[in-house]
C-alpha positions as CSV (number, residue, x, y, z in Angstrom):
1,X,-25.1,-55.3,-16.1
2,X,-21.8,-56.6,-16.5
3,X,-19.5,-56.2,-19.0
4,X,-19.1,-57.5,-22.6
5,X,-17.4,-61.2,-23.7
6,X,-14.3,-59.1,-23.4
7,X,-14.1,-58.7,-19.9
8,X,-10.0,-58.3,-19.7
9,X,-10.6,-54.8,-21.4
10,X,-13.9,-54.1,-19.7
11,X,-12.4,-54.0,-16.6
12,X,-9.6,-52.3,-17.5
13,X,-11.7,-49.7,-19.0
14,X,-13.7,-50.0,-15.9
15,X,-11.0,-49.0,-13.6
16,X,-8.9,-46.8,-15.6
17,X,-12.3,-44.6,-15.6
18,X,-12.6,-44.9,-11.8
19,X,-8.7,-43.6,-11.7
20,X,-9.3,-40.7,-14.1
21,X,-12.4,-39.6,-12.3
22,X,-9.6,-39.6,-8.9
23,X,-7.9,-37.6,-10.9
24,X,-10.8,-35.1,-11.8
25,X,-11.9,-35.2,-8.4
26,X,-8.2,-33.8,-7.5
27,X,-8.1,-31.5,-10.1
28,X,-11.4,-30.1,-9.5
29,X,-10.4,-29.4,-5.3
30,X,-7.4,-27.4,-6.6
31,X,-9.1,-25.5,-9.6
32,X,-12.1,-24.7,-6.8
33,X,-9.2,-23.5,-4.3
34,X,-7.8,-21.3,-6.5
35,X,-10.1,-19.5,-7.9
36,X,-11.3,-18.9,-4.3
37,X,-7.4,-17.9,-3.7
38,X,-7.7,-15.1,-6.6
39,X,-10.7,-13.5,-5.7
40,X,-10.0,-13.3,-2.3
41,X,-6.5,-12.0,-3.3
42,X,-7.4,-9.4,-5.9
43,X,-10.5,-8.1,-4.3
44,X,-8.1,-5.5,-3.4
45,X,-7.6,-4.3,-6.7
46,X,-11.2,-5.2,-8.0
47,X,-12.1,-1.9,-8.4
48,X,-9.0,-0.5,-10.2
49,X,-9.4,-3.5,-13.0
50,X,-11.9,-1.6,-15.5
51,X,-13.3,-4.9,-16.6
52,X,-14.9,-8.1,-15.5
53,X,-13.2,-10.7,-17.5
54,X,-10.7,-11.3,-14.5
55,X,-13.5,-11.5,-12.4
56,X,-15.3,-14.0,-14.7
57,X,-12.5,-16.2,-15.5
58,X,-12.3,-16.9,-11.4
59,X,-15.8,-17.5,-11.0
60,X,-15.9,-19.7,-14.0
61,X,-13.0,-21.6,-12.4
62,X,-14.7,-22.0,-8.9
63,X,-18.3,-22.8,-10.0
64,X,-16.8,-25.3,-12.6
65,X,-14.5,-26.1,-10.1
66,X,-17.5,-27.5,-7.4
67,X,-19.1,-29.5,-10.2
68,X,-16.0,-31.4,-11.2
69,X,-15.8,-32.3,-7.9
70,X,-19.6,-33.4,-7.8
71,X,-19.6,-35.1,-11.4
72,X,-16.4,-36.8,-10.7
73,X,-18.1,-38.7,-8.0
74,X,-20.9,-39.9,-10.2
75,X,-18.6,-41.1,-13.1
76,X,-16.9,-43.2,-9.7
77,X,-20.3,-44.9,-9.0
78,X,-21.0,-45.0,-12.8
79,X,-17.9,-47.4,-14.1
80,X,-17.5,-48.9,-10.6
81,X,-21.6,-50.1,-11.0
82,X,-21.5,-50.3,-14.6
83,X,-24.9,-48.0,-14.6
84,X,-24.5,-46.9,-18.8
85,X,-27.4,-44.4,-17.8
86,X,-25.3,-43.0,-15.4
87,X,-21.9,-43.0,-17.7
88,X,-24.3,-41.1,-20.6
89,X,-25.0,-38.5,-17.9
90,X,-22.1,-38.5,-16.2
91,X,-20.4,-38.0,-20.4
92,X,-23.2,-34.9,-21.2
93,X,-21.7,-33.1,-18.3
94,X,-18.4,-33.6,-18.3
95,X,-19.1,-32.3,-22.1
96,X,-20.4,-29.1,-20.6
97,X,-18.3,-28.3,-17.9
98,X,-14.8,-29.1,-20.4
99,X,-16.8,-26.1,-22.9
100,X,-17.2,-24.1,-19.7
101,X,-13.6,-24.7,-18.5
102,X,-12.0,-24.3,-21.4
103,X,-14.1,-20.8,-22.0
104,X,-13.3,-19.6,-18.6
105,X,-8.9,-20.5,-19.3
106,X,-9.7,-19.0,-22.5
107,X,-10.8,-16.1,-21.1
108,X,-8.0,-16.0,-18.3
109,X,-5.7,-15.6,-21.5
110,X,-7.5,-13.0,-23.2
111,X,-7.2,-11.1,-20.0
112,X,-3.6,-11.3,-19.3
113,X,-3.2,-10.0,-22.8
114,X,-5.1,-7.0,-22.4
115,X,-4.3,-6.1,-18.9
116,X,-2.2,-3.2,-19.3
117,X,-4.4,-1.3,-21.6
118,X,-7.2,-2.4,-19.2
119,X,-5.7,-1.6,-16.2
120,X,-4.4,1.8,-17.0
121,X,-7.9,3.0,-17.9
122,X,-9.6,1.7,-14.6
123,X,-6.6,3.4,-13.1
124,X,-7.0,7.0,-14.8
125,X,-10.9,7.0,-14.4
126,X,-10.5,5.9,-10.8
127,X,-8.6,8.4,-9.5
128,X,-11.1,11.2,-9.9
129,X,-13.4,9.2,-7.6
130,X,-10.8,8.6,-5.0
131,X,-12.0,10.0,-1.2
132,X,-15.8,10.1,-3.0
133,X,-16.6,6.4,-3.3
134,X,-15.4,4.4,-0.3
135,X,-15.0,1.2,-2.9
136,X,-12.7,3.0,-4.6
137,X,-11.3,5.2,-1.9
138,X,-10.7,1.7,0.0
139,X,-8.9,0.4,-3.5
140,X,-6.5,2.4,-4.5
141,X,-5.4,2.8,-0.6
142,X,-5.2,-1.3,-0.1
143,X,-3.3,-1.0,-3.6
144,X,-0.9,1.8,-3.1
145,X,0.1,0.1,0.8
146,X,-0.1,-3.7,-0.5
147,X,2.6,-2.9,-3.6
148,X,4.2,-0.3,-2.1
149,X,3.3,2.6,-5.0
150,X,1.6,5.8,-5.5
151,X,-1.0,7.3,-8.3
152,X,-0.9,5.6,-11.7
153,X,2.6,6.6,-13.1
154,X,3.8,7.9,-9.8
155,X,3.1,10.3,-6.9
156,X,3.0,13.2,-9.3
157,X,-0.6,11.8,-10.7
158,X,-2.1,12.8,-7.5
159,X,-1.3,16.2,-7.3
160,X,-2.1,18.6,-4.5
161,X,-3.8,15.7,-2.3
162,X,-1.3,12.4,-2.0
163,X,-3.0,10.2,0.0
164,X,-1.4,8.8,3.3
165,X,-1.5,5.1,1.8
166,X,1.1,6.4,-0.7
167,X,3.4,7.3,2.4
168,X,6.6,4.5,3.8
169,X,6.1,2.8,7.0
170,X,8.8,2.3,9.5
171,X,10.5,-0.4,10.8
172,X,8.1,-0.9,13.5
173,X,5.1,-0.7,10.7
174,X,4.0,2.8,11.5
175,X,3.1,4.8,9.1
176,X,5.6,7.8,7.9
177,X,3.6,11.2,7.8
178,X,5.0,12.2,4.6
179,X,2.6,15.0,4.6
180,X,4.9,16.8,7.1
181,X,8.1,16.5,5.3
182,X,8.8,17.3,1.7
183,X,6.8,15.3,-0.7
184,X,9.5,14.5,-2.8
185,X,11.5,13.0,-0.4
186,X,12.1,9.5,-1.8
187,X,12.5,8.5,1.6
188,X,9.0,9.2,3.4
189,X,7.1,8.2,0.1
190,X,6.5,5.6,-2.6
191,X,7.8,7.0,-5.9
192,X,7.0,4.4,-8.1
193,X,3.4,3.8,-10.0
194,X,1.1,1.2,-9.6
195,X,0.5,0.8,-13.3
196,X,3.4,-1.9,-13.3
197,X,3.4,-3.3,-10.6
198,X,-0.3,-3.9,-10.3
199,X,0.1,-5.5,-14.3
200,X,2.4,-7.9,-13.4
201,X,0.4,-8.7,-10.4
202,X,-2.9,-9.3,-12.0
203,X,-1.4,-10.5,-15.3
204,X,0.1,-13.7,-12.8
205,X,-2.8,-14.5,-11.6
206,X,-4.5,-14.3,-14.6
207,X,-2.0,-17.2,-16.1
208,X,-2.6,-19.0,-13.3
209,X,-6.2,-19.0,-14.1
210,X,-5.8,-19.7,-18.0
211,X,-3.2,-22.4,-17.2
212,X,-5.2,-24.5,-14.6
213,X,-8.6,-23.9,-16.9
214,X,-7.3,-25.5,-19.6
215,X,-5.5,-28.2,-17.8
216,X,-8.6,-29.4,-15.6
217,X,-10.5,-29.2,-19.3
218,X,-7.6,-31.3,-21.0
219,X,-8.2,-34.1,-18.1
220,X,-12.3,-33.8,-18.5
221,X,-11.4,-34.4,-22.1
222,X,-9.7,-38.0,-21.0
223,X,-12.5,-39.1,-18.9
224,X,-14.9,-38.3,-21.7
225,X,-12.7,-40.7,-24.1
226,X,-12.8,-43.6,-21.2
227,X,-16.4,-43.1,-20.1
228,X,-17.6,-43.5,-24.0
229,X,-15.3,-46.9,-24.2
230,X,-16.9,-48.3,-21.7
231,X,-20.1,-47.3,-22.2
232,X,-19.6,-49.7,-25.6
233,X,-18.9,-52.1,-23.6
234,X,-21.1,-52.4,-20.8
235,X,-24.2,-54.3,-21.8
């Protein structure tokens, strides 16, 4: 099983392929990591979102993510052993998860262009729902106290019944009972929407997913190009 009359490049195929698949192995911790980090971090906000592309993209990135990690180590064992069984498997799905990856940064992209439209219409249908379904209830409170905002434009949106997460904390992180002073006041209550601030939010995280999506599938891409040179080679 060793390589072909030109050994100089055989082995230098041989262990650039093992330094790629490092490389992949890396790249598939951090993509894994972080699309753990974003759903862990938006959940907050899950329900307000009106869609599940965000959702998707993050799963994409985490399930793809764990098999990078997994394939990586069999491309590794494949060059390192010479095994061109291995290397044609180890080629077929890399193939598949790069499609997959790429979809999922794709995705990611799409999202972050859509998101205020989106957003703003999980926002308006939610609010009629608020204190009914605890999902929601529990959303739009985590919302309104994590970005410091109230209703979907601002506190006007919710009328006659402003809930208490819409309400200042202070200094020692106790909450302000803005119920028992003028509404109004700019001082007891957040005036601002969460519209905005829950865009820009989402719409960064949803970079970060279409960013490192397509960078993990742009390194796949590489150790497809080495693992097919040295499966020529290997005889």
């Amino acid at each position: 099983m060793g390589a072909s009359s030109m050994d100089g490049c055989g082995n230098f195929m041989k262990y650039s392929l093992f330094v790629v698949n490092f490389i992949i192995f890396i790249g598939g911790c951090i993509a894994t990591g972080l699309g753990i980090w974003v759903l862990v971090d938006k959940s907050f906000a899950n329900e307000l979102l009106g869609t599940n592309l965000y959702t998707g993209s993050a799963y994409v990135l985490v399930i793809t993510g764990i098999a990078v990690v997994l394939i990586s180590c069999l491309g590794c064992l494949g060059s390192i052993k010479e095994v061109r069984c291995m290397l044609v498997i180890y080629f077929t799905t890399l193939f598949l998860i790069f499609v997959t990856m790429l979809i999922g940064g794709i995705i990611g992209y799409v999202f972050r262009a859509k998101v205020e439209k989106t957003i703003r219409l999980g926002m308006e249908r939610s609010m009629s729902d608020y204190g009914v379904y605890r999902s929601v209830t529990e959303a739009w409170d985590e919302t309104q106290m994590r970005l410091n905002c109230c209703g979907v434009y601002d506190y006007l949106d919710w009328r006659d019944r402003i809930p208490d997460s819409c309400c200042k904390r202070n200094p020692n992180g106790k909450l302000i009972n803005c119920r028992q002073i003028e509404v109004k006041n700019e001082f007891t209550i957040h005036m601002n929407g969460c519209l905005n601030v829950t865009k820009e939010y989402v719409r960064k995280h949803a970079t970060i997913i279409g960013t490192v999506g397509i960078i993990v599938a742009c390194i796949l891409l590489l150790g497809m190009i080495f693992s097919c040179a040295l499966f020529k080679l290997i005889k």
